[in-house]
N, C-alpha and C positions, 0 to 999 in steps of 0.2 A: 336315384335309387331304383325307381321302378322301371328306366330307360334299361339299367344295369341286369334287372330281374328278366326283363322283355325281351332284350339280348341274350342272352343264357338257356331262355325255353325255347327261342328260335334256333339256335345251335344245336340246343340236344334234340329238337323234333327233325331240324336236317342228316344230325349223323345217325337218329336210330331208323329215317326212311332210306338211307343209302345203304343200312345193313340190310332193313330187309330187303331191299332189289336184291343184295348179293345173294338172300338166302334163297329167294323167290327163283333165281337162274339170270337175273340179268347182269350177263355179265359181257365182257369183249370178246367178238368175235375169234373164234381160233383162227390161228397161223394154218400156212399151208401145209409145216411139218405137219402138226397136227391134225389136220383134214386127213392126208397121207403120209403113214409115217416111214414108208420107204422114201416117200421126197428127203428126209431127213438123215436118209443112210447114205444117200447119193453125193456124198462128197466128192471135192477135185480128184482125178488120178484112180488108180485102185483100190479098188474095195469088195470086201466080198458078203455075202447077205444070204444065210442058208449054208448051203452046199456050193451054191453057185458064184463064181466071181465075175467081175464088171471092173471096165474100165471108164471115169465119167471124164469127158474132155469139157473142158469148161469156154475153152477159148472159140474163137468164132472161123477159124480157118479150119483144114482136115493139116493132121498132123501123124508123123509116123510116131507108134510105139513097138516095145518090143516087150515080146509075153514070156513070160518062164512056164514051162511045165513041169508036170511029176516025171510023165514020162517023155521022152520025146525029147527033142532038141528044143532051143528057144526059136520063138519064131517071129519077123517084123510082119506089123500090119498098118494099113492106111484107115484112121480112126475119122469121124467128122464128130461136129462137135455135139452134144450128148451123151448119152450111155451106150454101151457097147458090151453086147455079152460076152464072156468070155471063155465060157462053159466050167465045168467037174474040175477039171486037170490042170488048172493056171495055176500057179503057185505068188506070180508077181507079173505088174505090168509098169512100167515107166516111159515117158516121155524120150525119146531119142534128140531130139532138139533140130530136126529136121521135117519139114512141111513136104506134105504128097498133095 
């Protein structure tokens, strides 16, 4: 019985010191979205953020895409991988399936 009793106050003295770290701030480090939360807009392919649009190449070679505009014709370009601005006037960007 008092094993039972001594089990029980050890339990609730563990879960009300875990609440208070939580309330205290200790908690798990933030993610990198988090740190940055454009890291988190930077998704594969096109995207736009603002005003401005971007294309993020994910893969590890330079690859062609081809951009749409408002105005203007569509135009190919030789991307590497990362982000890539794409300015005001894109409308769309996709992968063409061909490496530059």
């Amino acid at each position: 019985m008092l094993k039972t009793i001594a089990a029980k106050i050890g339990a609730t003295t563990a879960v009300a010191a875990s609440a208070g770290a939580l309330l205290l701030g200790a908690s798990a480090p933030a993610t990198a979205a988090e740190q940055n939360p454009a890291a988190a807009e930077a998704v594969c392919g096109y995207y736009e953020q603002g005003l401005l649009s971007y294309y993020n190449h994910c893969g590890t070679t330079n690859v062609q895409i081809q951009v749409t505009y408002i105005v203007g014709s569509d135009e190919f370009q030789c991307v590497t991988p990362g982000v890539t601005k794409l300015g005001y006037n894109a409308t769309n960007a996709w992968y063409t399936g061909n490496l530059c």
